[in-house]
C-alpha positions in Angstrom: -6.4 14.0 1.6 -3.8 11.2 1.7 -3.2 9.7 4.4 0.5 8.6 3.6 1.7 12.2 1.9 -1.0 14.1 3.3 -1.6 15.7 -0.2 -5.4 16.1 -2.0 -4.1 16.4 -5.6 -6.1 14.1 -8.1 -4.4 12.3 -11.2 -5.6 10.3 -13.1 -2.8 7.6 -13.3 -2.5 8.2 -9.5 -6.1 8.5 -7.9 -6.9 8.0 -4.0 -8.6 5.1 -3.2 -9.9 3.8 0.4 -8.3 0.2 0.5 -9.5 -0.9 3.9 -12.8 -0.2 6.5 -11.0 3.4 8.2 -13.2 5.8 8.0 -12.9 9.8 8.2 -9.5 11.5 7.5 -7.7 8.0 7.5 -9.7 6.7 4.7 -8.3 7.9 1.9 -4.4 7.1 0.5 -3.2 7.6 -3.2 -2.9 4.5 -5.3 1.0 5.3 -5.4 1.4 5.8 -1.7 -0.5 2.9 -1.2 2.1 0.7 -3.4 4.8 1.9 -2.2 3.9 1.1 1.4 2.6 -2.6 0.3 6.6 -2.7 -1.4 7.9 -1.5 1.9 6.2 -4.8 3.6 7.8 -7.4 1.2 11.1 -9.3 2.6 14.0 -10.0 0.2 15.2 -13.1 1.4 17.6 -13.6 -1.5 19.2 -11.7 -4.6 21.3 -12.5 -7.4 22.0 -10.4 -10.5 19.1 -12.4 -12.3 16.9 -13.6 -9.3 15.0 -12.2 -6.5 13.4 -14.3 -3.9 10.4 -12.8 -2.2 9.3 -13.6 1.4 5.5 -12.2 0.4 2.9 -12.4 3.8 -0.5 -11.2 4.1 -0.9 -7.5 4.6 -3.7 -5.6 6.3 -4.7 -2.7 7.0 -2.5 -1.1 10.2 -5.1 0.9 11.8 -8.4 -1.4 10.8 -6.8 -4.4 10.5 -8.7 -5.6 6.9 -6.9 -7.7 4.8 -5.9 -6.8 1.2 -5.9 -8.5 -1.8 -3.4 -10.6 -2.2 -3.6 -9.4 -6.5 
C-alpha cells in the first residue's frame, strides 16, 4: 500500500517503489505520489511567462532521512 494515497492498485506506468531505507507499511509509495511530493519540495523563486527559476535542495527521505537522487 502507498504510503502517500494509501491505495495498493498496480499500473504499470505508475508502479510503487521503495525510494528510501523505511521499512514495513511505510516502505512502499507509488512512483506518482512520490513525484508529486518531490514537486511539492521545489521553491519557485522566480517566474515569467517564458522563465522559471528553480530554488532545487537536496531531498531525503522524512521519516529515514536517506537521500535521493538528485536525477
Amino acid at each position: 500500500m502507498c504510503r502517500y494515497c494509501y491505495d495498493h492498485t498496480l499500473e504499470p506506468n505508475n508502479p510503487i517503489v521503495y525510494p528510501c531505507d523505511c521499512e514495513g507499511s511505510l516502505k512502499y509509495v507509488h512512483f506518482a505520489c512520490l513525484k508529486l511530493w518531490v514537486d511539492s519540495k521545489k521553491t519557485i523563486i522566480n517566474q515569467n511567462e517564458n522563465v522559471q527559476q528553480i530554488l532545487w535542495q537536496q531531498i531525503s527521505c522524512e521519516v529515514c532521512k536517506k537521500v535521493y537522487p538528485n536525477t
